[in-house]
C-alpha positions in Angstrom: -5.0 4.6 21.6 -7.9 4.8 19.5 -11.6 6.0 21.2 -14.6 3.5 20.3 -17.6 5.2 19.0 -21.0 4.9 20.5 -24.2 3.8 18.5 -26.0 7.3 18.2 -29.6 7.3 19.2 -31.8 9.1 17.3 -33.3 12.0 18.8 -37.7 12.6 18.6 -38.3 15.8 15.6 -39.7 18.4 17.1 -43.0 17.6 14.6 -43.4 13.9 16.2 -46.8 14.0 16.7 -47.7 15.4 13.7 -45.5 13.3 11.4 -47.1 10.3 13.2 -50.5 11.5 12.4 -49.9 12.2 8.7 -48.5 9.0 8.5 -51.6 6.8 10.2 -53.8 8.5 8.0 -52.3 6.8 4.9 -53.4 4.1 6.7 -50.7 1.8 4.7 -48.8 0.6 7.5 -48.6 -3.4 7.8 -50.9 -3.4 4.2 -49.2 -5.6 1.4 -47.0 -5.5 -0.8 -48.0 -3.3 -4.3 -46.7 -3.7 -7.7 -46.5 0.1 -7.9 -43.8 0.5 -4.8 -42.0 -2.3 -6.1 -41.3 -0.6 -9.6 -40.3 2.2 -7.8 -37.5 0.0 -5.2 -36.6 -2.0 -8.7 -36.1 1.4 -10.4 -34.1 2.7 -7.7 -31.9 -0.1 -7.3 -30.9 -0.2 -11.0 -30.1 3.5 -11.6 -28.0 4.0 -8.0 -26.6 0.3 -9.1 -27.3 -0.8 -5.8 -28.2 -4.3 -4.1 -30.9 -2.7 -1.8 -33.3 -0.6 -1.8 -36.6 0.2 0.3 -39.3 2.2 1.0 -39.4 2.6 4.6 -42.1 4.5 7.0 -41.3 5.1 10.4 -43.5 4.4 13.4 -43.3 4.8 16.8 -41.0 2.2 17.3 -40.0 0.7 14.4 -38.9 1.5 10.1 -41.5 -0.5 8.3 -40.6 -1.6 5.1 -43.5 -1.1 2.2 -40.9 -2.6 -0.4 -37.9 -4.2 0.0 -35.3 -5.2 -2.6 -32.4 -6.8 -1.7 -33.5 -7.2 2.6 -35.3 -9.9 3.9 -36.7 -8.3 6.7 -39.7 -6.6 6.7 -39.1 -4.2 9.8 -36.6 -3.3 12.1 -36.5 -1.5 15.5 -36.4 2.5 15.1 -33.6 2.7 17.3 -31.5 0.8 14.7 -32.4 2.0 11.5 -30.5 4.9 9.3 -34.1 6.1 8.2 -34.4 7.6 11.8 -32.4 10.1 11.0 -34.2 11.3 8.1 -36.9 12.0 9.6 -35.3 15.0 11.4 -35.1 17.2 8.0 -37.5 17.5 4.9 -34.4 18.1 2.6 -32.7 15.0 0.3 -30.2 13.1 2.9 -27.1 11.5 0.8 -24.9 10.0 2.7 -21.9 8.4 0.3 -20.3 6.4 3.3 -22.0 6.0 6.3 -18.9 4.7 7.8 -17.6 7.8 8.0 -20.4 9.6 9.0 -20.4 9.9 12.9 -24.7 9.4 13.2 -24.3 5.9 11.2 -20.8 4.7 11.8 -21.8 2.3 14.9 -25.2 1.1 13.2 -25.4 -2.3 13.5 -26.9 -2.4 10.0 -23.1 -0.3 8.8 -21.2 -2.3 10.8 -22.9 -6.0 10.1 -24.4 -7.6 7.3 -25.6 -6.0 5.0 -22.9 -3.7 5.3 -25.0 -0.8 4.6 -22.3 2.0 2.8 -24.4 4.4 0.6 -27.8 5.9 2.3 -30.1 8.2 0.0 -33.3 9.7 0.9 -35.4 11.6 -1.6 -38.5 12.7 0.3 -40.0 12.5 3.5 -44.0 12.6 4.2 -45.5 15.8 3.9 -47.5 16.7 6.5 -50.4 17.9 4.8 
């Protein structure tokens, strides 16, 4: 008999409150879309040859999307998004198949449309 997994809460880094800080003083949150972020997500998504791609920040209690290729939605719950965990290390996070990756395997995003597979982040926000 096979075991079912569990969707894996994120935990809270250790630098919470001073990630969140760095990042409200961007103040870019909720701001409009910019030609320069969309090169970038368009760039991206040709060289990985991948149907999505987005610049994501993440808030309190939800991954805002700056640009989106390839998603419609323009945020999603914390809680539910991969980018949650990359906010727990300031290193490159590749993860080839995320349905074989116990912290992603249950997502609802890995296990629904869009079938998220391949999950790449280059750099987090620096705190300074």
């Amino acid at each position: 008999m096979q075991s079912k997994k569990k969707f894996l809460t994120p935990p809270i880094p250790v630098n919470e409150t001073e990630r969140l800080s760095a990042l409200h003083r961007y103040k870019i949150l909720d701001t409009p879309p910019e030609a320069a972020f969309d090169r970038i997500t368009n760039l991206v998504a040709r060289l990985f040859k991948m149907p999505i791609a987005l610049i994501s920040l993440v808030d309190e209690s939800r991954a805002w999307f700056k640009s989106c290729i390839g998603f419609d939605a323009r945020e999603v719950p914390r809680d539910a998004t991969l980018c949650s965990f990359a906010v727990l290390t300031d290193k490159p996070l590749i993860i080839p198949d995320t349905r074989l990756d116990d912290r992603f395997a249950c997502n609802p995003f890995v296990q629904s449309e869009p079938g998220v597979r391949f999950y790449f982040l280059l750099v987090g926000l620096p705190l300074s």
